[in-house]
Steps between C-alpha positions, in 0.01 A plus 500: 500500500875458458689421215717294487764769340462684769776483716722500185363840428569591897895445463515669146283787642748519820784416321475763208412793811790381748754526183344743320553318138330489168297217517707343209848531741256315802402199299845433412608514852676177563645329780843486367459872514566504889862549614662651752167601713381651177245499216703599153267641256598580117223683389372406184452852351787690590762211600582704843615244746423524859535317862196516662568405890302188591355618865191574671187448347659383184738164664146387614306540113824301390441252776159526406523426161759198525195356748290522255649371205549182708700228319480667168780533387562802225694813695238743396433646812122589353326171349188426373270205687645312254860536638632673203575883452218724368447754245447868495229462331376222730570758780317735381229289442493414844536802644143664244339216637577580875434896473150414348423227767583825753312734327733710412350663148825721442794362275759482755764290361751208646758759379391754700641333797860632396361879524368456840816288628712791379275733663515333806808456531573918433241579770706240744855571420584751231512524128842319494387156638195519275746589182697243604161214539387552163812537332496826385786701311366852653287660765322655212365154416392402860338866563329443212369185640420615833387837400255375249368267742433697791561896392758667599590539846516874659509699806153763581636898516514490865 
């Protein structure tokens, strides 16, 4: 059976991996926030700024979730079926209730999504670009994100 949050919790889920935010920064993610081909992000914790490039896979979730807001009219580019922004708290309500419907038993957590973004995008680029995703002020901060997700990466002795 499908909920009827469920394609609410498909963009946040999408839209928290392809930007690699907190899911605090995603919620707030507005409309108004798109300029010049970009996403601008203040994150809420640290107050970092950053231009995240509106292409690929990430123009069409934007597209996506202007179709389906409809005619609603708030600029909150995640809404509820009611039309108007959601919670955290909402979100993560959502997202218990989807992980038990899967059986997934384990805690894994809507925040999580930021650690394996950040991975990710270390294993496809470098270290830099995944710094530079989630905002942070060293490559201490991102290895330990990375790191502690996946263990450290080596070479074998021959």
């Amino acid at each position: 059976m499908v909920s009827k949050s469920e394609p609410t919790l498909r963009l946040a889920i999408e839209l928290a991996y392809l930007t690699g935010q907190r899911p605090a920064d995603v919620l707030k993610m507005r409309e108004t926030d798109i300029q010049d081909g970009c996403l601008l992000v203040e994150q809420g914790k640290t107050k970092k700024k950053i231009r995240i490039r509106i292409v690929g896979r990430l123009k069409e979730l934007i597209d996506g979730c202007r179709a389906a807001k409809g005619k609603v009219h708030d600029t909150a580019l995640i809404v509820g079926i009611q039309g108007k922004p959601i919670s955290v708290r909402w979100l993560s309500a959502l997202w218990k209730r989807a992980r038990l419907a899967a059986g997934i038993e384990q805690d894994i957590q809507f925040r999580d999504l930021r650690a394996k973004a950040v991975s990710d995008k270390e294993e496809a680029v470098d270290i830099r670009a995944a710094q530079a995703l989630a905002g942070h002020s060293s490559i201490a901060m991102t290895e330990h994100y990375s790191r502690k997700r996946r263990g450290q990466k080596i070479d074998p002795t021959r």
